[in-house]
N, C-alpha and C positions, 0 to 999 in steps of 0.2 A: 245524436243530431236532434235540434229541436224538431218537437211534433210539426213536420207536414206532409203533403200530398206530393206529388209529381206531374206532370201533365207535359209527355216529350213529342214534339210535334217530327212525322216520319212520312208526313205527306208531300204535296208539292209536284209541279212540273220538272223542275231544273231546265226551265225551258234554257239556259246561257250552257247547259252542258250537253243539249240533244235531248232533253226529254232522260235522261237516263235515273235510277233510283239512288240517289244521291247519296241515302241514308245507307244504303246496303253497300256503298265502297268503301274497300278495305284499304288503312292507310295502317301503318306501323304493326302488321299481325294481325284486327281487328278492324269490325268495321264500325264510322261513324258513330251508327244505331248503338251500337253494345257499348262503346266509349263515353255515352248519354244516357245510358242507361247503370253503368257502373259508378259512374259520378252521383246516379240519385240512391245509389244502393240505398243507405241506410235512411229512406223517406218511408214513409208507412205506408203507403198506396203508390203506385205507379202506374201510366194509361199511358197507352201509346196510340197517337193520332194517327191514320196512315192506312191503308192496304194490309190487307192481313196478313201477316205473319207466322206462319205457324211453326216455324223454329223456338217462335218467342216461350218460353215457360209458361204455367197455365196462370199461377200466381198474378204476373200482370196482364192489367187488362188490354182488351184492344178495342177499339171505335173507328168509326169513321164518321167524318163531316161529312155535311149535307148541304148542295151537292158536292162531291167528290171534286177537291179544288180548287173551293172558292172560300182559299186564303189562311193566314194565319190564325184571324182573332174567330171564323165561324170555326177554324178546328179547337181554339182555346174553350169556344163552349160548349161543341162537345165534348170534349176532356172533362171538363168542369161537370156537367152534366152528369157521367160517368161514375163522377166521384161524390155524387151526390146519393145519399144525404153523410156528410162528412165532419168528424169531429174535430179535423186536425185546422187550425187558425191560421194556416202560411200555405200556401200553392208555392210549390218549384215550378215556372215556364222555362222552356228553352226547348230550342229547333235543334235536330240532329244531325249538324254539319261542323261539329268542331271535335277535330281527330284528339286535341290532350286536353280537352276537358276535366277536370279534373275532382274527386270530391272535396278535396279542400278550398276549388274555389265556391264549390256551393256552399260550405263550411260556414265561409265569408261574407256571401251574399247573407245568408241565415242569421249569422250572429250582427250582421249590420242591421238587417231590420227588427232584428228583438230589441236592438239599441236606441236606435234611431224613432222606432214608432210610425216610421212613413207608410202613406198606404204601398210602397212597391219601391226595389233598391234592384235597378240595374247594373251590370258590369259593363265597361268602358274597353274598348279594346288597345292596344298600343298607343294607337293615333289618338285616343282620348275620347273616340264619338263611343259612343253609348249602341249599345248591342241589347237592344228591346226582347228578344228573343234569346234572353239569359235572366229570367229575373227571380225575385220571390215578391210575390201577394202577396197582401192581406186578404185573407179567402171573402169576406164582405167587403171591402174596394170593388175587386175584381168582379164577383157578382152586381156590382153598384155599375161599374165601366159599360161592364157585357146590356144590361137594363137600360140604359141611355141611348143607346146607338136604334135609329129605325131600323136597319140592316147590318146585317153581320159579314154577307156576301162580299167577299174581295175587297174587304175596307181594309187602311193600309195599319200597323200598327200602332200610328201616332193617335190614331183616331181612339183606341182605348186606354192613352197614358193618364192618369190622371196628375193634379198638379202639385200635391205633395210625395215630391220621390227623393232618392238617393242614388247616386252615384257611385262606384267603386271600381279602382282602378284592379286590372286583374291581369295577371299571366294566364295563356291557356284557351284564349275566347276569342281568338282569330276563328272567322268562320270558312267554309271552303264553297266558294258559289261559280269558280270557273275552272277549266281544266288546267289551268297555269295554277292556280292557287293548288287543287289534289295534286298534281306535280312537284310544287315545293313542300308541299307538307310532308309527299312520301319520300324525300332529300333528307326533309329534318327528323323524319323517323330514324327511316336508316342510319344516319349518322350518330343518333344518340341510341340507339340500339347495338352499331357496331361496338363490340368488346374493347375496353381498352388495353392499350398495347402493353407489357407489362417490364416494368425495369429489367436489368438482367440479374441483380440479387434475389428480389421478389420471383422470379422465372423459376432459379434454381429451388429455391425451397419448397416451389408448389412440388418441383418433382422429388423432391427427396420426401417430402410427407403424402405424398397422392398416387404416386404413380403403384401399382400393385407390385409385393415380393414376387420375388420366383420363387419354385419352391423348394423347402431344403433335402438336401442328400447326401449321404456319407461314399469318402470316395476317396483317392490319391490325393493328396493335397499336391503334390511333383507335377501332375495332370491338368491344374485348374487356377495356375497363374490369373490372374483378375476376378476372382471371386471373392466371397467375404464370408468370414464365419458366420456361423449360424448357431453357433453355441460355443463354448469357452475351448480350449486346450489346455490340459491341464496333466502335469507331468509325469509319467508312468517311468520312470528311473530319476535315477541321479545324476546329476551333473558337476566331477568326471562321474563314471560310474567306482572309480574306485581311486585310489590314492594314485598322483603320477605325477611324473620329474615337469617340472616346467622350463626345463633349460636340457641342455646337451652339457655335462658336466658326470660328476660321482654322485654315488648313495653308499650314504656313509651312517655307520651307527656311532652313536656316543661322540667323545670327544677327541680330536686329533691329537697326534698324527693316527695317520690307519695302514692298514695294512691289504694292500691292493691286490683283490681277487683276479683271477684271466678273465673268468665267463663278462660276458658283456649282457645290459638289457636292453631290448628293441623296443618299439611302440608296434603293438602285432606281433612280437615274437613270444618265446617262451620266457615267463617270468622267472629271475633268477632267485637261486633259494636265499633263505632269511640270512642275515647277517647275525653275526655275532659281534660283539663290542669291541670296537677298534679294526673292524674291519670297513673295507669298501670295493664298490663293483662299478664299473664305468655302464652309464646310463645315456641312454637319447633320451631326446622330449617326448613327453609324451606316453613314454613306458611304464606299465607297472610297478614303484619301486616294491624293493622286495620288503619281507616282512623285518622288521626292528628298526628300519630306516629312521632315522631320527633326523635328518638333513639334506639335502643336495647343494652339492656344491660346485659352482657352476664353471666351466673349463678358465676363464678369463682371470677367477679367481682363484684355482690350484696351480701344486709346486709338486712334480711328481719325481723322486731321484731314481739314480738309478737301481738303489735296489729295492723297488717299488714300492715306497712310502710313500702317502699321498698325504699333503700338508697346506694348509692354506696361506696363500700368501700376505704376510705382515700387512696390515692396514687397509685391507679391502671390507664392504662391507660384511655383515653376519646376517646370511639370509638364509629361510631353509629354502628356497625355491621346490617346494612341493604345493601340489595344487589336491588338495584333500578329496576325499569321498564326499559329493552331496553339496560342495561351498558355494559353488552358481545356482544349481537347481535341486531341489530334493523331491521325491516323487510327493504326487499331490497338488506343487506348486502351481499358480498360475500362468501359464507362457503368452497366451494371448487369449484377451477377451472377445467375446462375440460384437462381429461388425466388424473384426479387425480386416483389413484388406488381406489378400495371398498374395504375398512377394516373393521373391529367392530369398530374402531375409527370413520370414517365418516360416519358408517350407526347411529350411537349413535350421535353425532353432527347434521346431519340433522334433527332427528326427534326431537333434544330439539328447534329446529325452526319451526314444524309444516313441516318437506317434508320427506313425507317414501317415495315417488318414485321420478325418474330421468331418463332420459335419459342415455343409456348405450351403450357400446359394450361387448361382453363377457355374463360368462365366457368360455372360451377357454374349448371346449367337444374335449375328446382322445379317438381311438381307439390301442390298444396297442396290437401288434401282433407278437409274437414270433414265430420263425424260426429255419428249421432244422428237417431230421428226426431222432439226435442223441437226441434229448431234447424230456423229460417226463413230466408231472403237476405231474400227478397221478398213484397209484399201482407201482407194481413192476417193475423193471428195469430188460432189457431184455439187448443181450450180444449187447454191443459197445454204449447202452444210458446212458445218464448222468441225473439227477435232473435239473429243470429246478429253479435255487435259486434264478432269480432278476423276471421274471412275476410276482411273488404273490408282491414283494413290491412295484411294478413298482406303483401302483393307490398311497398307500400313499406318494410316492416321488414327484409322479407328483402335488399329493395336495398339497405342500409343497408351489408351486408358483401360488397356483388357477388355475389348470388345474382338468377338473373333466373328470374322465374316462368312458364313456358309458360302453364298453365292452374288454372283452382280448381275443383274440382266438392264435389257433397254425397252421402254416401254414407249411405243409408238403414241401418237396421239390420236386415238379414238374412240369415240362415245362414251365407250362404257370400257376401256381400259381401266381405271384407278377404279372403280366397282370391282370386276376383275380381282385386283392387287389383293383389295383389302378384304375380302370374302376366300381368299384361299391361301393364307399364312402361309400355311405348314409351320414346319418345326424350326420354328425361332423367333425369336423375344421380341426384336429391334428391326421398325425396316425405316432405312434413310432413304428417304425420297429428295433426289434432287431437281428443283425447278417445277412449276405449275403451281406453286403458292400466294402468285399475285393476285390479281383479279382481272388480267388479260382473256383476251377470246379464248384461248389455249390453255387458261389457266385452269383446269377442272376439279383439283384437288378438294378444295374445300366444299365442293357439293358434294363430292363422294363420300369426305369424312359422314356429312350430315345425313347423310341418305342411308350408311353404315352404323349410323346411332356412337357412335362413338365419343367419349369425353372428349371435349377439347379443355385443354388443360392449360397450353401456352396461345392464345390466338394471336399475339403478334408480339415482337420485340420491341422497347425502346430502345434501339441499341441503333448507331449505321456504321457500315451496312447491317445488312438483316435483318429489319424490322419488319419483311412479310414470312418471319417461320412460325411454325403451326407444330406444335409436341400435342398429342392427343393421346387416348387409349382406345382401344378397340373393345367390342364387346369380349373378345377372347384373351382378355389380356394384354395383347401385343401393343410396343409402346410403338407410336410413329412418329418418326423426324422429321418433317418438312421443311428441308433448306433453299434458301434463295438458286436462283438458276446460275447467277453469277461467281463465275468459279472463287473469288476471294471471298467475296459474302458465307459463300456455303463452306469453306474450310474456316472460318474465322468463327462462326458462329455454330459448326462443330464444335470447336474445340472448346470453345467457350460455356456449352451446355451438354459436351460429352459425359464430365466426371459427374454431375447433378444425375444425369440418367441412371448412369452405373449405381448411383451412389442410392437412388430410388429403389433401384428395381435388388440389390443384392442387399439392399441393408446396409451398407458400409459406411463406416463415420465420416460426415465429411474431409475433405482434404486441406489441410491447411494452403491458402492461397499464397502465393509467393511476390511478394510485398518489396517496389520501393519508391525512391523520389524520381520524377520524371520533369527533368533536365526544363524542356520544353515545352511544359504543355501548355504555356501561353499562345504559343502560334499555332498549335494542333486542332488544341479545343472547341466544342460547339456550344450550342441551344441542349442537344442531347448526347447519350453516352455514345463513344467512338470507339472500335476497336481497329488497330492501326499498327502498320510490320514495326519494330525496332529493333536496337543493338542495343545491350549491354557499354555504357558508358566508361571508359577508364577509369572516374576516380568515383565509380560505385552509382548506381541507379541505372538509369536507362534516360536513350535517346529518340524519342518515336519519330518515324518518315511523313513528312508533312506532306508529300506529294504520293498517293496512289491510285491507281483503277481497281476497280472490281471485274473488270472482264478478262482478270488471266491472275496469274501468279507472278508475274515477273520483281513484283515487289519485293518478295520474299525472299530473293537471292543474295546471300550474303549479309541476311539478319537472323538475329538470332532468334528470335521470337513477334509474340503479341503485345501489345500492350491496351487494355482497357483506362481509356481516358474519360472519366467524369465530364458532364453537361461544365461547364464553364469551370474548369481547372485551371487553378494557376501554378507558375514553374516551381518546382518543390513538393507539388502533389506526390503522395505517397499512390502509386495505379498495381493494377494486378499484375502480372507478366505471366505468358503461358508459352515456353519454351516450344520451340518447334523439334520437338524427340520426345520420343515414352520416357 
């Protein structure tokens, strides 16, 4: 920043606001004072006019006008005074009543008057009028203005302009001089404060790379359906373990005709002895052929007579149908890589290799907590409660992505319930909180996350429904779901950021999304992404329901799924589909 001074005026009656210390109200986190003070950071001296402060650092100075009061331009000469005797050629003025002040607009102001050469370049606020109490000196002007005047007492600003100045238009230099103006300012705080809502792609990946592993442990893979490796598998036998008939036919040595033994071989029974050349033994699948085996030949293609010559029949294929030691799997081999999910598929694969256990993470324990004292489980409904119709499905939905639910309870609505909640886990990963994620009276969730120190990780969805869920982590690890209170929102938007969680919290690759054209999504479509019941279409894709509510499931009845529809989709959009079953 060019060489100057600073001079932030923190005095004043606010007589249009009751007298109150204008400077010291806090608008977007911070007050006024510090926002005017952060904007002159990088000036080389700083003085602040005003009542003492003793928050303030020792580095800047403090002063007061004389008397205490009387105005802007007697507090600019104290200030001035202050920073006397001063080597820097440029004075910063400005009053400290504008919450986003900013240093790049004094940036502005600075580099306009090193340009320009004016004795003083003011900032202009929206409307164009010029904001006196935003400016930069010439440190001789200003001393020149101050020397002219017979008094300094309550003279109005105009009275020290002098008459080569600049102008510059600025963001940031609305000032706050009545209670309606602090009011709107702390609307436009907030609101450009509030987190933005985050697509549902962008959602998933925060939790696949952020949210913490569990940790890992060796254990029955048969046991931990919806977990995910945590290190490879990797094949301790062979796959067969030894040579075996792949068909229900003979084993047969050398070349026919053969000469057909009684003993038979079983799959589990006792291997039959070796064969000798032109011999053969009736075989199942599956069975150890014996030792010389050179073929099986499989019932559909033998010609057995009656004096028990077995012979193949003219013109059928020449196949050994034997399935060797080691031809699918040999020990060592890789069976499945870390991350891979636990299915029936790879717990059945490992174990035809000799490994029932592995190293794991998962699976992923819920506790699922319903919210409200308008919501019932049980008995009869009393004046103003409703049925509580997604708790009871909530455990098979969750099982749906390998999420097993410890317990479900109902959390009444008071004070310090979700404090409560989220200070006494216990043992388990996931707790799905449904309802109290708005910003209703009732809504208390999100002061408790914050009061809990906890990451917030998702603060809201662009997605509708559910665009008030809240995915966070706790200091303990623990992930938390915040779903809309509305029973379709909160099963939709489930399902929608269930496998991202799993997929977080165990390590597990993501899942391929299940992809097609959606028939209709010219009449579906919005401004933002939709998630919305459908059917599967006759001739391939899907059909989404133009018409639903979020206050019940009724929608769902007789479709077969989700369909996520893109911000302004047209028909032949390729959309996700997320089946309503594990």
């Amino acid at each position: 920043m060019t060489a100057a001074d600073a001079i932030v005026l923190a005095g004043g009656r606010a007589s249009r606001m009751g007298g109150v210390d204008k400077p010291a109200i806090v608008i977007g986190g911070r007050s006024m004072l510090d926002a005017a003070l952060a904007a002159v950071a990088g000036c080389a001296r700083t003085v602040v006019v005003g009542p003492y402060r003793p928050e303030l650092p020792p580095e800047i100075l403090q002063v007061r006008e004389v008397p205490p009061g009387s105005g802007p331009v007697a507090a600019i000469e104290a200030g001035l005074n202050a920073l006397q005797p001063g080597p820097a050629p440029l004075v910063v003025v400005l009053a400290a009543d504008m919450p986003f002040l900013t240093d790049i607009a004094i940036g502005e102001l600075l580099r306009q008057e090193t340009e320009t050469g004016a004795d003083a370049v003011f900032a202009a606020d929206r409307s164009g009028r010029p904001q006196y109490l935003i400016g930069v000196w010439r440190r001789t002007a200003l001393i020149a203005a101050l020397a002219q005047l017979d008094s300094l007492v309550n003279q109005p600003m105009k009275a020290l302009i002098p008459d080569e100045t600049v102008t510059v238009h600025l963001t940031g230099v609305d000032d706050c001089d009545t209670s309606e103006q602090v009011r709107a300012a702390r609307e436009a705080a907030d609101q450009a404060a509030a987190p933005r809502p985050l697509p549902l792609d962008e959602a998933r990946n925060v939790l696949r790379a952020r949210l913490s592993k569990l940790t890992a442990y060796e254990t029955e893979l048969r046991a931990v359906r919806g977990a995910a490796l945590a290190g490879p598998i990797i094949a301790a036998g062979g796959l067969p373990r030894f040579d075996v008939s792949a068909m229900d036919g003979y084993a047969a040595a050398g070349d026919g005709p053969w000469r057909l033994r009684r003993d038979i071989g079983f799959a589990g029974g006792q291997r039959p002895v070796g064969l000798l050349p032109g011999e053969a033994v009736r075989i199942a699948t599956g069975a150890h052929v014996p030792d010389g085996t050179s073929i099986v030949l499989r019932d559909e293609f033998a010609d057995v007579t009656p004096e028990n010559v077995l012979t193949r029949i003219p013109g059928t294929p020449e196949r050994d149908d034997i399935r060797r030691r080691g031809e699918d799997r040999r020990p060592g081999d890789l069976v499945a890589a870390e991350a891979t999910p636990v299915t029936s598929g790879l717990i059945s694969a490992a174990a035809s290799v000799e490994v029932t256990q592995a190293l794991i993470r998962g699976p992923v324990r819920a506790r699922i907590v319903m919210t409200g004292d308008e919501i019932r489980s049980d008995g009869p409904l009393q004046a103003g409660q409703t049925r509580d119709s997604i708790g009871p499905i909530l455990p098979e939905v969750l099982s749906w992505y390998g999420i097993h639910t410890v317990d479900r309870v109902h959390l009444r609505d008071t004070p310090t319930g979700f404090d409560d909640v989220l200070t006494t886990v216990g043992d388990v990963d996931l707790l799905v909180i449904v309802g109290a994620t708005g910003g209703g009276a009732a809504d208390q969730l999100r002061g408790a996350v914050t009061r809990a120190e906890a990451e917030v990780l998702v603060p809201r969805l662009e997605l509708r429904p559910g665009g008030s869920t809240l995915v966070a982590e706790l200091p303990d690890h623990t992930t938390l779901l915040g779903l809309p209170g509305n029973p379709f929102a909160a099963i939709a938007t489930l399902m929608a950021l269930a496998p991202a969680i799993v997929e977080g919290r165990t390590g597990a690759h993501p899942a391929r999304p299940y992809l097609g054209p959606l028939h209709n999504a010219y009449s579906v479509a919005g401004p933002v992404a939709r998630v919305l019941p459908a059917r599967r279409a006759p001739f391939g894709g899907f059909l989404a329901e133009p018409h639903r509510s979020t206050a019940h499931l009724g929608g769902l009845i007789d479709r077969d799924g989700l369909v996520i529809v893109p911000a302004h989709a047209v028909d032949g959009t390729d959309v996700e589909f997320l089946p309503l079953h594990g």
